[in-house]
VMD Tcl script that builds the backbone (N, CA, C; Angstrom):
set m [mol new atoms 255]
animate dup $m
set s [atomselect $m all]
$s set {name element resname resid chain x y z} {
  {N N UNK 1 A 111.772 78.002 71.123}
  {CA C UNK 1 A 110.489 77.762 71.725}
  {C C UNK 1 A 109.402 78.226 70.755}
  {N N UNK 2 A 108.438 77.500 70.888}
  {CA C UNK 2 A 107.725 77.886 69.915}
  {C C UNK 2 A 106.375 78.801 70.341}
  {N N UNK 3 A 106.104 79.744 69.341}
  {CA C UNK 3 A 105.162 80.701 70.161}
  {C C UNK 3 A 103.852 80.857 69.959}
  {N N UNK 4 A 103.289 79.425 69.302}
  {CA C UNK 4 A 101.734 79.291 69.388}
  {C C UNK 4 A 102.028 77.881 70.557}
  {N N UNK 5 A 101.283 78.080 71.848}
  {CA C UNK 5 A 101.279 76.816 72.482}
  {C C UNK 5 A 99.368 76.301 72.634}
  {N N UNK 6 A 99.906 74.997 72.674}
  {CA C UNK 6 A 98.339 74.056 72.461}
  {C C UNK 6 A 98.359 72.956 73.390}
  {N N UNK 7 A 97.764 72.782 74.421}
  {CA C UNK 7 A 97.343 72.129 75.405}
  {C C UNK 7 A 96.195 71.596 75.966}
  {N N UNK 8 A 96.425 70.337 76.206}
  {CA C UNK 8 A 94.540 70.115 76.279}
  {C C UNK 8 A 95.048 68.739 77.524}
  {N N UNK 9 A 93.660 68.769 78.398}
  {CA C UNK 9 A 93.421 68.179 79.454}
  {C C UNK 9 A 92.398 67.497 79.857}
  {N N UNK 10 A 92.232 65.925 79.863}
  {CA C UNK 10 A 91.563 65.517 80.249}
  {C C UNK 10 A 91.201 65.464 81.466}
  {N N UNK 11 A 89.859 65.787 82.277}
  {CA C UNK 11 A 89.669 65.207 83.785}
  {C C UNK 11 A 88.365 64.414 83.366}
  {N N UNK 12 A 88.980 63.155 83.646}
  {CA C UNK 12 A 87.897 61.877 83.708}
  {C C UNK 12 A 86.827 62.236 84.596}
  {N N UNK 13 A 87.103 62.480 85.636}
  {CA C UNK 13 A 85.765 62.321 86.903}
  {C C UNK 13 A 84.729 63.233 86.757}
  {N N UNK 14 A 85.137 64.506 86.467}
  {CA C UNK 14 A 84.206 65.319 85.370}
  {C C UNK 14 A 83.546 65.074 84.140}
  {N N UNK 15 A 84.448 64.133 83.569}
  {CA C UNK 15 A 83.940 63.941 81.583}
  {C C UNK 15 A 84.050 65.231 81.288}
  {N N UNK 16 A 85.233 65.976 81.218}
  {CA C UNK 16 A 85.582 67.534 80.629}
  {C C UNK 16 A 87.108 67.581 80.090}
  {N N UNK 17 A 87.230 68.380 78.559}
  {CA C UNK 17 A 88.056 68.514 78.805}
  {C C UNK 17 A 88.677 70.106 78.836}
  {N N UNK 18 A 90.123 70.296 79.308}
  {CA C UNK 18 A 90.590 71.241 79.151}
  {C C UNK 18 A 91.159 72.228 77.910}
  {N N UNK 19 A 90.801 72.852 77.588}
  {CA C UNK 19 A 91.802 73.209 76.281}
  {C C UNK 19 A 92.501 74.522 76.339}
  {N N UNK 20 A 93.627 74.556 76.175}
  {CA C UNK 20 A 94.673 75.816 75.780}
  {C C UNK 20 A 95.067 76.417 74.815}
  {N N UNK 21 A 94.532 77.362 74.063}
  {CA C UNK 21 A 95.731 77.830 73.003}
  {C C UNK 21 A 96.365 79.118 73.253}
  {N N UNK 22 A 97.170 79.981 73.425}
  {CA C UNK 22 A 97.827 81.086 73.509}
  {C C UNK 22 A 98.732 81.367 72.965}
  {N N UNK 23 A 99.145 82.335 72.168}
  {CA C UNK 23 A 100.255 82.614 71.552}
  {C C UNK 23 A 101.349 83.782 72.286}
  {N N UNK 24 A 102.784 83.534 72.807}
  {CA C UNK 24 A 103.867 83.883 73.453}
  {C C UNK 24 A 104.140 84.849 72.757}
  {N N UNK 25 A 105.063 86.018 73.475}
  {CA C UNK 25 A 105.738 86.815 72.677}
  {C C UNK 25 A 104.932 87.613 72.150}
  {N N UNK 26 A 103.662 88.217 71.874}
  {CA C UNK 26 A 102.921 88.455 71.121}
  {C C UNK 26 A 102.299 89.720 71.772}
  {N N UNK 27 A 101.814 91.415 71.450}
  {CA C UNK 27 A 101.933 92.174 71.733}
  {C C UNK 27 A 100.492 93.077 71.284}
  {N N UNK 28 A 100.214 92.919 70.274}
  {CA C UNK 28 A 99.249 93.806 69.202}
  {C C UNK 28 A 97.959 93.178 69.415}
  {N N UNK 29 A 97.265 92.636 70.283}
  {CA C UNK 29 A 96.087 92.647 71.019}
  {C C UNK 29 A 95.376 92.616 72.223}
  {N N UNK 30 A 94.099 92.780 72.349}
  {CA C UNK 30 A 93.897 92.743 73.811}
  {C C UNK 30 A 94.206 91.170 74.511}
  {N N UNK 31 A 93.562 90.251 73.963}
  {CA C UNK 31 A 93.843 88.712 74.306}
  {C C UNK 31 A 94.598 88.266 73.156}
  {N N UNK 32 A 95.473 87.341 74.010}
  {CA C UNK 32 A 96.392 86.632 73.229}
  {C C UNK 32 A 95.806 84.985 73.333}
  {N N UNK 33 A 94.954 84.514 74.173}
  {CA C UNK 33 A 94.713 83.189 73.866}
  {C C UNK 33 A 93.360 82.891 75.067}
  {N N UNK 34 A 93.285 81.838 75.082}
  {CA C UNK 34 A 92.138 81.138 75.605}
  {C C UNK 34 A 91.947 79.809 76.639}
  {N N UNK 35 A 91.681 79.526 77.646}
  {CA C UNK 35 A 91.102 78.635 77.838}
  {C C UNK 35 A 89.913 78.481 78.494}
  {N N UNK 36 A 89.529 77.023 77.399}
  {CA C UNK 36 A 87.574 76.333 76.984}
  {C C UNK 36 A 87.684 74.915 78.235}
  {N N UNK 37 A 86.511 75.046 78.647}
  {CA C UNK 37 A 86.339 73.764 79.377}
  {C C UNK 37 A 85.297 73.358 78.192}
  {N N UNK 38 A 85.390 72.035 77.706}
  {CA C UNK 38 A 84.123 71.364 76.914}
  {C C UNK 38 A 84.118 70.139 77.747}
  {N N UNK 39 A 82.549 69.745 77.003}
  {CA C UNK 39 A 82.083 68.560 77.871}
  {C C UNK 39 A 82.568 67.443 76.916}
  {N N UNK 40 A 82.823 66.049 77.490}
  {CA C UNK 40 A 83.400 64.876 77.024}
  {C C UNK 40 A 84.938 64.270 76.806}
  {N N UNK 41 A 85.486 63.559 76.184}
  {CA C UNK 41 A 86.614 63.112 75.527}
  {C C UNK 41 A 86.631 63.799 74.250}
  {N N UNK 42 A 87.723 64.406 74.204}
  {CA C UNK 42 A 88.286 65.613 72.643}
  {C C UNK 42 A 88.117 64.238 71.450}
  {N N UNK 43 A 87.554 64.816 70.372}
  {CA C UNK 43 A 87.332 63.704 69.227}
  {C C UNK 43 A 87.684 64.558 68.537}
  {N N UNK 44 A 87.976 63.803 67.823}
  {CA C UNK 44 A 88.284 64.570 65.921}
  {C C UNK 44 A 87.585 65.051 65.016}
  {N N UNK 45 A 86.369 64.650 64.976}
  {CA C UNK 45 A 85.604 65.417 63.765}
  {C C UNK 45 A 84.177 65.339 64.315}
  {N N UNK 46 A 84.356 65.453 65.881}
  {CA C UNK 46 A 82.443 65.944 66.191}
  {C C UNK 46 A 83.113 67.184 67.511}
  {N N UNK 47 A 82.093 68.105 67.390}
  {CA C UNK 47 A 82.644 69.445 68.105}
  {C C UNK 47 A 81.859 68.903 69.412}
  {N N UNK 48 A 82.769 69.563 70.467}
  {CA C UNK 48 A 82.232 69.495 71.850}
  {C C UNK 48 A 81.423 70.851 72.542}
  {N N UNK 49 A 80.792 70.233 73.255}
  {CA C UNK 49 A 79.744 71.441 74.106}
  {C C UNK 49 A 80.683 72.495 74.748}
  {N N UNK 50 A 80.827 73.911 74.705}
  {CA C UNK 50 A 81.786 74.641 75.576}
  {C C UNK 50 A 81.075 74.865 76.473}
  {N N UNK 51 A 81.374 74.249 77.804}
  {CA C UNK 51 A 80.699 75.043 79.304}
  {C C UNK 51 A 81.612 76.493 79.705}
  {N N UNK 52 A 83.150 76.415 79.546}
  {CA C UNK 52 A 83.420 77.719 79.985}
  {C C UNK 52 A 84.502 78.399 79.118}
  {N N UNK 53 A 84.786 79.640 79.079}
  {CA C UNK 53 A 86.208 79.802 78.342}
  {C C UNK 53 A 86.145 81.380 78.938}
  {N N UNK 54 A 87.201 81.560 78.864}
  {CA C UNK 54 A 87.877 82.461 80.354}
  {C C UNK 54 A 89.372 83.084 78.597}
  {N N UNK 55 A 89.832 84.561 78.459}
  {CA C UNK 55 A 89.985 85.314 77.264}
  {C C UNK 55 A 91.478 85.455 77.993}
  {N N UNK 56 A 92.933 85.221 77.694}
  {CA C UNK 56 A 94.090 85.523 78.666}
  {C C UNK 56 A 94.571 86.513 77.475}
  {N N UNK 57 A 94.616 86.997 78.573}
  {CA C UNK 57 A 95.617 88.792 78.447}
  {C C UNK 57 A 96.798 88.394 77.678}
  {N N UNK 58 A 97.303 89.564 76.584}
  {CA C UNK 58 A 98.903 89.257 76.148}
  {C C UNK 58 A 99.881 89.325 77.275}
  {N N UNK 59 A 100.736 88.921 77.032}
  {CA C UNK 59 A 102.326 88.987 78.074}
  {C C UNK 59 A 102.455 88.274 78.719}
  {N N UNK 60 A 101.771 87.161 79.070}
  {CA C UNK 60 A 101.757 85.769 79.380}
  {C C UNK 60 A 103.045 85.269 79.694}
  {N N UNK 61 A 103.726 85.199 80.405}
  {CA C UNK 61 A 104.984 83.573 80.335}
  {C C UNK 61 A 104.268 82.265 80.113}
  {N N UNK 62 A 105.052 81.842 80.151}
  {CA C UNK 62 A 104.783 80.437 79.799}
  {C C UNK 62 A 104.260 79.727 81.080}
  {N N UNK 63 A 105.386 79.988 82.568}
  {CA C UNK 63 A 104.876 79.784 83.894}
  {C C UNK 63 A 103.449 80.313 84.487}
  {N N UNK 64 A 103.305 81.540 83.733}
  {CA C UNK 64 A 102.281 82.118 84.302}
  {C C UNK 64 A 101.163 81.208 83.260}
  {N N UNK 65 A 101.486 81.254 82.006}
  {CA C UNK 65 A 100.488 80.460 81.182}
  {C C UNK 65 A 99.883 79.284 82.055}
  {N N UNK 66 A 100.675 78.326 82.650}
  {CA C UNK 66 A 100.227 77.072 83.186}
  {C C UNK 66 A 99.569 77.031 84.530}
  {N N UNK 67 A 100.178 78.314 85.365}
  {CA C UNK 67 A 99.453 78.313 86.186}
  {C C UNK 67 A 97.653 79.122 86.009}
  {N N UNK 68 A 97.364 79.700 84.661}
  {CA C UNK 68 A 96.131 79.792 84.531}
  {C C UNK 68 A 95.795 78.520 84.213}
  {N N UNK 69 A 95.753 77.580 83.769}
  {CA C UNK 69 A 95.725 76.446 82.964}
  {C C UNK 69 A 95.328 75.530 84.888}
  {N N UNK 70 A 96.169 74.896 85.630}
  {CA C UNK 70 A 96.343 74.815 86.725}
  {C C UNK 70 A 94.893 74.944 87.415}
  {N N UNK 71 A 94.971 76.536 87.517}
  {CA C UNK 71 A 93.940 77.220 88.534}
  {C C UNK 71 A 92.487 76.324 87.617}
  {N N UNK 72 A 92.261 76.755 86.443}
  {CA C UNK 72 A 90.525 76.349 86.014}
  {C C UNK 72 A 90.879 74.567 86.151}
  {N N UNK 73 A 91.794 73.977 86.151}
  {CA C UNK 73 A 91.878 72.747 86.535}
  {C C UNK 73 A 91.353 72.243 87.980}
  {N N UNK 74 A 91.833 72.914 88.528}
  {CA C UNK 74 A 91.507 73.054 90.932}
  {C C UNK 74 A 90.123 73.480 90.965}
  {N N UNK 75 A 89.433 74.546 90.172}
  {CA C UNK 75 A 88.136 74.901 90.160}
  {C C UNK 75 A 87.163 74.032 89.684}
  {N N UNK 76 A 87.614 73.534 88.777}
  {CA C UNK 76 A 86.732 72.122 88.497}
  {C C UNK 76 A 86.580 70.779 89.776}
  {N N UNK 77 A 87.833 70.397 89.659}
  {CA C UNK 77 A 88.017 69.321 90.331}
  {C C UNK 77 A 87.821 69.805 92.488}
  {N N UNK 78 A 87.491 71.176 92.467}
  {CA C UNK 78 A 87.064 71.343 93.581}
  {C C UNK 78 A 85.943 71.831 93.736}
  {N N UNK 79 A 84.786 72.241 92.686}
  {CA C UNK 79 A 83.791 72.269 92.619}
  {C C UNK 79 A 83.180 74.246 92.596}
  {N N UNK 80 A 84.409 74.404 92.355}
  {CA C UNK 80 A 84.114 76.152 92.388}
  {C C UNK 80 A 83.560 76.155 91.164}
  {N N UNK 81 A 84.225 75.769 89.913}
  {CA C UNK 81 A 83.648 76.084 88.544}
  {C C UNK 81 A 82.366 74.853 88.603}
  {N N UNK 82 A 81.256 74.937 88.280}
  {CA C UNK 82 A 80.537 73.677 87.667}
  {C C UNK 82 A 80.264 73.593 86.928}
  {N N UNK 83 A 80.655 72.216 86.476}
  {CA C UNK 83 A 80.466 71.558 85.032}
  {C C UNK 83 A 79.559 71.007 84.647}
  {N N UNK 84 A 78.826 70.635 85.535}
  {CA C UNK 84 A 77.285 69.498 85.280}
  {C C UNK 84 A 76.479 70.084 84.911}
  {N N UNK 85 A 75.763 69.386 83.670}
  {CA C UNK 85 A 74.878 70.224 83.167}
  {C C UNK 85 A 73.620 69.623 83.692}
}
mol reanalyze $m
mol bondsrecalc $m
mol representation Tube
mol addrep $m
């Protein structure tokens, strides 16, 4: 398994996307990874607006990884987090 993971999520109805990076296994800091809500479709060589990014603790599983991932997904799409600028 590999122990940098990278994940990213589109939600259309928003125009946002999700992004994940966290690194597994990993011990010797306070945060081990991240997830950014930005505004639009992820492109390649123009940077997106960050509306949110939320700092995840080391010791992470992988299960637990997704269900942070999950949760800022339900907060969007249920209107707890807002995205509209």
């Amino acid at each position: 398994m590999p122990d940098l993971i990278r994940k990213s999520v589109y939600i259309a109805g928003k125009d946002v996307n999700i992004e994940v990076e966290y690194r597994l296994n990993f011990q010797g800091s306070k945060s081990c990874g991240f997830i950014k809500v930005l505004r639009g479709r992820p492109m390649k060589d123009e940077e997106q607006y960050e509306i949110y990014m939320e700092l995840l603790e080391c010791g992470l599983s992988l299960p637990e990884l997704n269900k942070a991932m999950d949760k800022v997904k339900d907060e969007i799409e249920n209107g707890v987090l807002d995205v509209e600028l």
